[in-house]
Every structure is written in structure tokens, then in C-alpha cells.
C-alpha positions as CSV (number, residue, x, y, z in Angstrom):
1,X,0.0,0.0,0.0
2,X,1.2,3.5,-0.8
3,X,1.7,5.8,1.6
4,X,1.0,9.3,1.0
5,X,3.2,12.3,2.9
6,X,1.6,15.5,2.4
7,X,2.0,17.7,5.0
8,X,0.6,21.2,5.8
9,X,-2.7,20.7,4.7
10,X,-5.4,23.5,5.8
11,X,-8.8,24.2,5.7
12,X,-9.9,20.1,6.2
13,X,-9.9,17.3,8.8
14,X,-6.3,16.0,9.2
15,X,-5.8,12.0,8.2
16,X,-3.4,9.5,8.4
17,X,-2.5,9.9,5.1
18,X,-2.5,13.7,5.1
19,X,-1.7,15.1,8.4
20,X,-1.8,18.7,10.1
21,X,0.6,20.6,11.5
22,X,-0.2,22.4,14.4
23,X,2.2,23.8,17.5
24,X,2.5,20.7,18.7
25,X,3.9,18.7,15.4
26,X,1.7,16.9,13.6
27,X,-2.3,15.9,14.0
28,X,-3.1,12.5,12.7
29,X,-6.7,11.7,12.7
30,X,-7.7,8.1,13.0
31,X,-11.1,7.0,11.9
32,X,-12.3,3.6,13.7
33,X,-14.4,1.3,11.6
34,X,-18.2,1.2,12.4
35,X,-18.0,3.8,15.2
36,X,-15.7,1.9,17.6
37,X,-12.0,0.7,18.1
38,X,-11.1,-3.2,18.9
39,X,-9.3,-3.0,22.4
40,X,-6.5,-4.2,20.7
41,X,-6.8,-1.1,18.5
42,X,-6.8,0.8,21.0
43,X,-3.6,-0.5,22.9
44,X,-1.5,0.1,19.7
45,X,-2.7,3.8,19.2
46,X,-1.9,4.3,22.8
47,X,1.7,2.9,22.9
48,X,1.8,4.9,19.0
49,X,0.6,8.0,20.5
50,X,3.2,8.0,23.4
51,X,5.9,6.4,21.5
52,X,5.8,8.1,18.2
53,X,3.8,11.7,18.9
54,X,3.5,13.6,22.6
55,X,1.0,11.2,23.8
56,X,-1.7,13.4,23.8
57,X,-4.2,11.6,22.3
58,X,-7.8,13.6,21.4
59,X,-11.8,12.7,21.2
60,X,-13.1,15.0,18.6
61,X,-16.6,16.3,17.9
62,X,-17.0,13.5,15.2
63,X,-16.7,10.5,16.9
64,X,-12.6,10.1,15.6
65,X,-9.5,10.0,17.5
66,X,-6.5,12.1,17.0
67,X,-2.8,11.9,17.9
68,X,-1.1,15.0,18.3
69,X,2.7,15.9,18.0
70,X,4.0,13.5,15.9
71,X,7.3,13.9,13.2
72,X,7.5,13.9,9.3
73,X,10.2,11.2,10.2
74,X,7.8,9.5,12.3
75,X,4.7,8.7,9.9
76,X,6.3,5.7,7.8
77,X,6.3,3.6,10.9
78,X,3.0,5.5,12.0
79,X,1.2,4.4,8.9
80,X,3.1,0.8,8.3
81,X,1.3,0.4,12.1
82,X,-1.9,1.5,11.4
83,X,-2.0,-0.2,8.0
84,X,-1.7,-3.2,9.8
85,X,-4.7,-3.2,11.7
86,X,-6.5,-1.9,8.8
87,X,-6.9,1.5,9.9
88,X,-5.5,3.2,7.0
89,X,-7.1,3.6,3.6
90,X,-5.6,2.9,0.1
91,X,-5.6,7.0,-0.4
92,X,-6.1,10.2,1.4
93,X,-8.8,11.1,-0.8
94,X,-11.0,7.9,0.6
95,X,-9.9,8.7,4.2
96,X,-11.3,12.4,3.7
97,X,-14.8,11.4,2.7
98,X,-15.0,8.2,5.0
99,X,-17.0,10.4,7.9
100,X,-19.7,7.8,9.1
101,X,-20.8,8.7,12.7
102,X,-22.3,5.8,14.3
103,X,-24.5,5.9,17.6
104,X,-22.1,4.4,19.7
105,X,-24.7,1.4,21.5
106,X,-25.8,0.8,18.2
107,X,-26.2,-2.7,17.1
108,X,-28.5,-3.4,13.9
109,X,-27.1,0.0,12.1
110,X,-23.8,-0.5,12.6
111,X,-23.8,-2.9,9.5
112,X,-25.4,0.1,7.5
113,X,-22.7,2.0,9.1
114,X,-20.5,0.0,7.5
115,X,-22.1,-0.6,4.1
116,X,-21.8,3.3,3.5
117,X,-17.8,2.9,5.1
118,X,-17.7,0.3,1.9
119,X,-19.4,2.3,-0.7
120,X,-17.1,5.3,0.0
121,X,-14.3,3.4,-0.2
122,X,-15.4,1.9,-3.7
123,X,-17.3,4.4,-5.1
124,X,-14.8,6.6,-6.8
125,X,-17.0,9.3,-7.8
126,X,-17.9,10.0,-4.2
127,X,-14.1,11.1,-3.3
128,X,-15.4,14.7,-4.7
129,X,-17.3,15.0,-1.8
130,X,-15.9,17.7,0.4
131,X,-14.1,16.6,3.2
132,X,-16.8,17.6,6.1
133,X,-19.3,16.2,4.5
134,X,-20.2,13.4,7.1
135,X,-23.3,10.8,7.3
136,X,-24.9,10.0,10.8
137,X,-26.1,6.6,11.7
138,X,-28.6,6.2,14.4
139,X,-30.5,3.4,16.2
140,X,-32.6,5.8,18.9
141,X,-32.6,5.3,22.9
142,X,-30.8,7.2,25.7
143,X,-27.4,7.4,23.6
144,X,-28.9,8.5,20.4
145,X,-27.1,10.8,17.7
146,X,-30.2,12.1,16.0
147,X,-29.8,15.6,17.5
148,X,-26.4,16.1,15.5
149,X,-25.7,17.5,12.7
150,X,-24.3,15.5,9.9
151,X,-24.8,16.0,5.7
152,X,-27.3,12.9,5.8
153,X,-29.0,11.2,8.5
154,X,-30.4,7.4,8.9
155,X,-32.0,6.7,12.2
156,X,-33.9,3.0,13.3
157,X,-37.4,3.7,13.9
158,X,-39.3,0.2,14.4
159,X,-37.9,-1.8,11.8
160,X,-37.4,0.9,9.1
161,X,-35.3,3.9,8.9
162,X,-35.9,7.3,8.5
163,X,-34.3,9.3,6.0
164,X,-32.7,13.0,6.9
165,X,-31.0,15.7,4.7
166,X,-29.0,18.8,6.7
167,X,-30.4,22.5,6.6
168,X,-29.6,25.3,8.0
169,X,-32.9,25.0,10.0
170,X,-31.4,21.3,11.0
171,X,-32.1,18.3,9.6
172,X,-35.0,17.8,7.5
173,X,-36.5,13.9,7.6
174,X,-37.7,12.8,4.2
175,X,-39.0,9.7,4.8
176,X,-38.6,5.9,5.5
177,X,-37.0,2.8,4.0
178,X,-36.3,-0.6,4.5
179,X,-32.7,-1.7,6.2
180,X,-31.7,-3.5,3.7
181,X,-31.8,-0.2,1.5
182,X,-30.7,2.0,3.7
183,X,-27.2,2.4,2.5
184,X,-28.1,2.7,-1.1
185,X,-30.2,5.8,-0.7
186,X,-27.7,7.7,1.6
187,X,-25.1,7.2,-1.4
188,X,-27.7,7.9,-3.7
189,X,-28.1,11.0,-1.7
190,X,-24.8,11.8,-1.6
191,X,-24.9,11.9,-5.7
192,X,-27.5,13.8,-5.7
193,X,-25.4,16.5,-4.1
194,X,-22.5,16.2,-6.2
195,X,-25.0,16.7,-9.3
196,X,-25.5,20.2,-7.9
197,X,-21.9,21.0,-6.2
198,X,-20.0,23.4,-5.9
199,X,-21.6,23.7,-1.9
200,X,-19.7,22.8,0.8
201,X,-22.5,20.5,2.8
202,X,-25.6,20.0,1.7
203,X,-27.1,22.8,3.7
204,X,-25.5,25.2,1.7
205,X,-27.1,24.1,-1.4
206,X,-29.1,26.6,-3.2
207,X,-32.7,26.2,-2.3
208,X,-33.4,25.0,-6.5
209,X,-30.9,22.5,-5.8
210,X,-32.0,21.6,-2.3
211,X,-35.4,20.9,-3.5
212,X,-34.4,18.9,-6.3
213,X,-32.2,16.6,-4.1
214,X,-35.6,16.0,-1.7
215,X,-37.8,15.6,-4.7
216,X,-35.2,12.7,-6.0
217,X,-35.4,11.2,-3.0
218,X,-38.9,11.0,-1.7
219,X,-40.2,8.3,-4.5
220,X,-37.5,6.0,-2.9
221,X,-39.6,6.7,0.7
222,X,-42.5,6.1,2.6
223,X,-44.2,8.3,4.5
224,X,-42.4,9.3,7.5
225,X,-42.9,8.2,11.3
226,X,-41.4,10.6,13.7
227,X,-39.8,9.9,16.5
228,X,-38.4,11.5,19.5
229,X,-34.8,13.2,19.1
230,X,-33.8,13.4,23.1
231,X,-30.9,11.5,23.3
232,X,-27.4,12.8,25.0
233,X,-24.6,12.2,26.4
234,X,-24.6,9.8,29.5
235,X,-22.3,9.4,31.6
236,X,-21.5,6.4,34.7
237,X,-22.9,3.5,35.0
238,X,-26.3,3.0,32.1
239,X,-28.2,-0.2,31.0
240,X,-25.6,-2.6,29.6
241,X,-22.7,-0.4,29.4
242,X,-20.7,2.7,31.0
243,X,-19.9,5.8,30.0
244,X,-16.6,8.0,30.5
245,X,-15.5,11.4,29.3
246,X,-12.4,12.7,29.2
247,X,-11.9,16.3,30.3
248,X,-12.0,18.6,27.6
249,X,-11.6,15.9,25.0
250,X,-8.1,14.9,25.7
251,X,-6.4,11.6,26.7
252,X,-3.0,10.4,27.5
253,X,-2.1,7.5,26.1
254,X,-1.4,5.9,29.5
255,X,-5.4,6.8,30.5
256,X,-6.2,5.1,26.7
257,X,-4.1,2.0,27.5
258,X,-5.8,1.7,31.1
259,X,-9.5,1.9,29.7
260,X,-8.8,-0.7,26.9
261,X,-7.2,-2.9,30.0
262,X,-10.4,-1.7,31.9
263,X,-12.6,-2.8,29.3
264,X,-10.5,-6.2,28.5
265,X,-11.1,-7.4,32.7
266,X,-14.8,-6.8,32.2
267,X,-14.9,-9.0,29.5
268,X,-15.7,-6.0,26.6
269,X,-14.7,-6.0,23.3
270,X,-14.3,-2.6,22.4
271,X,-14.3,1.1,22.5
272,X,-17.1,2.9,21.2
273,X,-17.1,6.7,20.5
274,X,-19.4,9.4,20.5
275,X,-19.5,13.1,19.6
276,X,-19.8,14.3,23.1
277,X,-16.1,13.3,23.2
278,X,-17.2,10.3,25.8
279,X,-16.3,6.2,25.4
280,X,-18.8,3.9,26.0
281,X,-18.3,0.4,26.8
282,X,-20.7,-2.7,26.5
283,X,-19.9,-3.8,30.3
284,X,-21.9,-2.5,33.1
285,X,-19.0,-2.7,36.0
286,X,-18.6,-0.6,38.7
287,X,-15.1,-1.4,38.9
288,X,-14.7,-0.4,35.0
289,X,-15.7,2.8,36.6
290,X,-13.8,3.1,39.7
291,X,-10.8,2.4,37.6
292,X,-11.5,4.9,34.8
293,X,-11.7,7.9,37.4
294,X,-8.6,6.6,39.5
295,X,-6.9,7.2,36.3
296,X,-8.3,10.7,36.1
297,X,-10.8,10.3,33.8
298,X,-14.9,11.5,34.1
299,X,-17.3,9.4,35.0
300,X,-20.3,11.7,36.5
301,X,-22.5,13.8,34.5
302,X,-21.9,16.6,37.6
303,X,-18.7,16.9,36.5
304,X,-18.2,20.9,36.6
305,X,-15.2,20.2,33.8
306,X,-18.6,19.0,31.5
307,X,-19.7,22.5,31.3
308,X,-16.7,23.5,29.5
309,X,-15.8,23.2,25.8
310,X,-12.1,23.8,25.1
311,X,-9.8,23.4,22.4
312,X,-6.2,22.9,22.8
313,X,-5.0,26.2,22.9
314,X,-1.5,27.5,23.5
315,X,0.9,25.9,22.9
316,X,-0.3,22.6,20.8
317,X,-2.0,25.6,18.5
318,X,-0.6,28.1,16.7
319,X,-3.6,30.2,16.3
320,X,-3.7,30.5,20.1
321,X,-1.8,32.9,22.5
322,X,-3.8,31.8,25.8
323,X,-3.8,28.3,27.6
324,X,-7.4,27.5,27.1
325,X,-7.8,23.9,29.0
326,X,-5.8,25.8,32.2
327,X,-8.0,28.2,32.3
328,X,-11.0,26.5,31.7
329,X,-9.9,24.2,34.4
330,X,-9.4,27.3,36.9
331,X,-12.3,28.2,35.1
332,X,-14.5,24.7,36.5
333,X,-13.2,25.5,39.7
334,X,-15.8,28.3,40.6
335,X,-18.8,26.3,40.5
336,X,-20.3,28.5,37.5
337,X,-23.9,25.9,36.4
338,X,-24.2,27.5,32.9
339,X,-21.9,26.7,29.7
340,X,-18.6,28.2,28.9
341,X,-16.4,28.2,25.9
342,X,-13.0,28.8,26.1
343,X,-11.3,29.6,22.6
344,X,-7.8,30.1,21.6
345,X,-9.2,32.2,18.6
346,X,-11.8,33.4,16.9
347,X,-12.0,30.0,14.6
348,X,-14.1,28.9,17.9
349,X,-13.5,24.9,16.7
350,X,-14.1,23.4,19.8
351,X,-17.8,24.6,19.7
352,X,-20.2,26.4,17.1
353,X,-22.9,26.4,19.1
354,X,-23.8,29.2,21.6
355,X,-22.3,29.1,24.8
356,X,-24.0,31.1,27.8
357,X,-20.4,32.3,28.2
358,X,-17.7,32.4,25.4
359,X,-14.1,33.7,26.0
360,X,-11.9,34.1,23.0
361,X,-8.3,34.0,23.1
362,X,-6.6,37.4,21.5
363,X,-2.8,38.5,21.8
364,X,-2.6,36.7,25.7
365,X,-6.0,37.9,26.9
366,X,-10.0,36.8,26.3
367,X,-12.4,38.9,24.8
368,X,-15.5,37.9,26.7
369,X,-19.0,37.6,25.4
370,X,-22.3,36.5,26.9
371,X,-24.8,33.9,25.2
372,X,-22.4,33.8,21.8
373,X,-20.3,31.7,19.8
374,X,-16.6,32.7,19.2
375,X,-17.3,35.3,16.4
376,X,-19.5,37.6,18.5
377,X,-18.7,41.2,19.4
378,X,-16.6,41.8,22.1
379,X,-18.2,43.1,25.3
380,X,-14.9,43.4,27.1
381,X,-11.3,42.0,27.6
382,X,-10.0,39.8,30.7
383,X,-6.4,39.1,31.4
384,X,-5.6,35.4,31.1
385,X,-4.7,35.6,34.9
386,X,-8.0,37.5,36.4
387,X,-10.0,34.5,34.6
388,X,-12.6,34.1,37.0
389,X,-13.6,38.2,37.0
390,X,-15.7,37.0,33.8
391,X,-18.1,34.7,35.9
392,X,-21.2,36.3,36.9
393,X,-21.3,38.2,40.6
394,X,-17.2,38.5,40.0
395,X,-15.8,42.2,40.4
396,X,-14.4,43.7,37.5
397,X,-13.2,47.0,35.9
């Protein structure tokens, strides 16, 4: 297999094939097969991450892992690794478009999951798709992914699934169809958007084009069923399984290598990811638990670190002048109950969403705004070490 080595590659998701550099060295971004990571997987990309990069090892927003601070001279034996355990595909432009988020209890969906995986690995046409373009696979319950935004969306409902498109509004659900279809009208979706590209996702089609996509589609559909959409993250111990977040996103590789070890003594299988940057694991033990947050990892929802979305920050990032995850920590320590983002820069890529407090990283201070995202107008500046004067009730000038 040929092994690609571009480097500096902006404005995309970093891959195995074509990494990012960032302050830190080089982002690899490792994309597990039908949502989840074999424990054996796992161990490697722990003793890879501390070996090979700075063992930081990160949960994104898509359900993917990413290893941070890693070498041009260290990829050949990055990639010979990962190629081993099939974790690498034949060429950076399938790795791009292979963005299939998968509910991470799911059982039944996960071979859709992996039909699509198949499709956009064979399917040579769809490596035009842009790189964020990204398919969501649900099956419903506490843990379900339906609320998230992805390009298309298949979610179990009974025994058919329902059919969603991205919009600005959110996603628009088109219809049902039968399992065993499922897959073939997400790809057919996804050529229905290339017939009308240049867009970025699908909703920034034109609304002309938007409507012709939906009125390709809903012959293929039945009417649809709706369903509730109130799943979330869950964290401790749930029904058949446990959940554990990391704070802020971020492993070390020694915390990856103890929760695949975790998993292994209560007889699971694997890892499974989520877009709330939390691991769940098919194996209701308490000492699974006990053990994850002995090795400093989160395992209750009251966690005041939950409240916070960080990125990085200085100095993995070069786009940031302000330690973010230090701050946000100090930050946790007050005992604020709403949300709080804390940005390196104005790119806001830890969150898009509104935060009830945002502080944005600028020349080694935090422009502070209330119920924003990053790119809101400033309403004043705080010095990196007065932090906790932008809480609520805190004295400031």
C-alpha cells in the first residue's frame, strides 16, 4: 500500500495519510471502523501516540481520534502500524470522505454504518465529496445521535429507517425505508449532491438544488414516522454499558491503554465513540468505573469540567496565544452551572454552538461575550490571569 506524505494541509480534517501541523507537530486523525475501536486497536494507538507523537491523544466532535505531535520522520512507521490493523485507507482522498458517525450502542445499524464505510471506499465518484461532509447513523434510545448535525442522517425507527438531509434549520427527515436499503439511498443522496456542487455541505445548497435533491429522494420513501430526538450524552454507570469522558476531550495514552485494560477485565470488546467526546463500553461494571476515574478520567455527569468546551489552545496551537484547557480548568473551579467556551481564537473549533459564556483567546487575553459563539462582538477584555472576574457576581473593571 502507498503511503502518501503531504504535510501542511489547511482548511480540512487532518488524516493518516495527510496530516496537520499544528504547535504541537503533527495531528493525525484516526477513523475507527463502524463507530468503535477493537481493544487491541486501541492498545496500539496508545503505545503509537506516546511512543511516536506527545502522547496526547484527542476525542473529537466526530466521533474520531486524533494523535497529536508526531514527526514527518515519524509517519512511515505510523502508517506501516496503522495499516496493519486496517486503519488506514488505500488514499487520502477515501480517508477524507469516510466520515460515518455511528450511535455508539448501536447494534442493527452498525452494518449500514459499514455498508456506506464500503461504498465510499469503492465508489470513486464520491471522493469529490468535500471533506466535512459526514453521514450520521442512528438506532434511537438514551445514547442516540439524532440531534447532531451531519450531511445525511439514517436513524432506526421500528424496523425501518428514517431518511434526513442537513439544513440550515437542522435536519429535514424525508422519509422511511427498509434496512436493507438503507445504504443505497444515503449514497444515492450523496450523488445527488455532487450533481448540484460546488456547496460545501448539503445545507448550503441553493434552495433550487435543495429541493431537487428531496424531490429525488422521496419516491424511494415512505411516509415518514417521527420519533423523539432526546438523546445525549450519558455518563456512569447506564443499562448494559458505562460511559466515560475525558476532560475537555483529551487523553494520554497511558489513560487510553488503562481503559482498553479496563474494558478487557470486564470482558468487553471494544471502545465505542461518541460526539460528546465520551467512550462507552458494553460492560456495566462498577469497577470499569472506579478504575477509569482513579486514572483521572470523568465518569459523573456533575462533573463541573462538563460545562466547558475547550480546544487545545497554547501551545499545541498556533492560532492561540492563551492556555485554554488551564483556564478552563481554573475556570470549573468556581462552581459556574451554565456553559462556557474557552477559545484560543476566533476559529471557535471546539464549539459552534452558543455558549451562555464564550471567551476568546486574542494577543494573551479573552475577549468575553455572553450567550455567543466565538465570532461575536466583544463586550470586554480579561487578562488570562483574572480569569474568574468574567463569571457572573465576580468584580471587575
Amino acid at each position: 500500500m502507498s503511503m502518501a506524505m503531504a504535510i501542511d494541509v489547511r482548511g480540512w480534517c487532518p488524516g493518516i495519510l495527510q496530516p496537520m501541523q499544528s504547535g504541537d507537530g503533527l495531528i493525525v486523525r484516526v477513523r475507527p471502523h463502524g463507530g468503535a475501536f477493537a481493544l487491541h486497536e486501541a492498545r496500539v494507538l496508545a503505545d503509537l501516540a506516546a511512543r511516536l507523537g506527545n502522547g496526547h491523544v484527542d476525542l473529537t466532535r466526530r466521533a474520531n481520534l486524533q494523535l497529536r505531535g508526531l514527526s514527518e520522520q515519524a509517519l512511515p512507521e505510523l502508517q506501516t502500524a496503522l495499516g496493519r490493523l486496517s486503519l488506514v485507507d488505500a488514499e487520502a482522498e477515501v480517508e477524507a470522505v469516510r466520515n460515518v458517525m455511528v450511535a455508539p450502542l448501536a447494534r442493527t445499524m452498525r452494518q449500514v454504518a459499514e455498508a456506506i464505510e464500503q461504498r465510499l471506499v469503492e465508489d470513486s465518484r464520491l471522493r469529490a465529496l468535500p471533506a466535512k461532509f459526514g453521514v450520521l447513523v442512528d438506532e434511537g434510545g438514551p445514547l442516540s445521535i439524532a440531534n447532531e448535525r451531519a450531511d445525511v442522517a439514517l436513524r432506526l425507527v421500528g424496523r425501518d429507517v428514517a431518511l434526513g438531509l442537513d439544513t440550515l434549520d437542522g435536519t429535514q427527515w424525508l422519509g422511511m425505508c427498509a434496512l436493507d436499503v438503507a445504504a443505497d439511498i444515503a449514497v444515492s443522496a450523496m450523488h445527488l449532491f455532487l450533481d448540484r456542487t460546488p456547496a460545501r455541505r448539503m445545507r448550503d445548497l441553493q434552495a433550487r438544488d435543495h429541493a431537487a435533491v428531496v424531490a429525488a429522494l422521496v419516491p424511494k420513501l415512505s411516509q415518514f414516522v417521527p420519533f423523539e430526538t432526546n438523546g445525549a450524552r450519558r455518563l456512569g454507570l447506564l443499562d448494559g454499558a458505562v460511559g466515560i469522558a475525558a476532560p475537555f476531550g483529551r487523553l494520554e495514552a497511558t489513560q487510553l491503554r488503562r481503559l482498553a485494560d479496563l474494558a478487557g477485565e470486564a470482558v468487553a470488546t471494544e471502545l465505542r465513540l461518541s460526539p460528546w467526546r465520551a467512550i462507552y463500553i458494553e460492560a456495566p461494571s462498577e469497577a470499569l468505573l472506579r478504575g477509569a476515574r482513579d486514572a483521572g478520567l470523568i465518569v459523573n455527569e456533575s462533573d463541573p469540567v462538563l460545562r466547558i468546551e475547550a480546544c487545545p489552545g497554547a501551545p499545541d496551537c498556533k492560532s492561540a496565544s492563551v492556555d485554554t484547557r488551564g483556564d478552563a480548568r481554573r475556570l470549573a473551579a468556581h462552581g459556574f452551572t451554565g456553559s462556557i467556551h474557552v477559545s484560543g481564537c476566533a476559529k471557535g473549533c471546539a464549539r459552534t454552538a452558543p455558549s451562555d459564556l464564550v471567551l476568546v483567546g486574542e494577543g494573551g487575553r479573552y475577549r468575553l461575550a455572553h450567550n455567543a459563539t466565538a465570532q461575536a462582538a466583544t463586550e470586554r477584555m480579561v487578562e488570562a490571569a483574572d480569569i474568574a472576574s468574567a463569571l457572573p457576581g465576580a468584580a471587575h473593571g
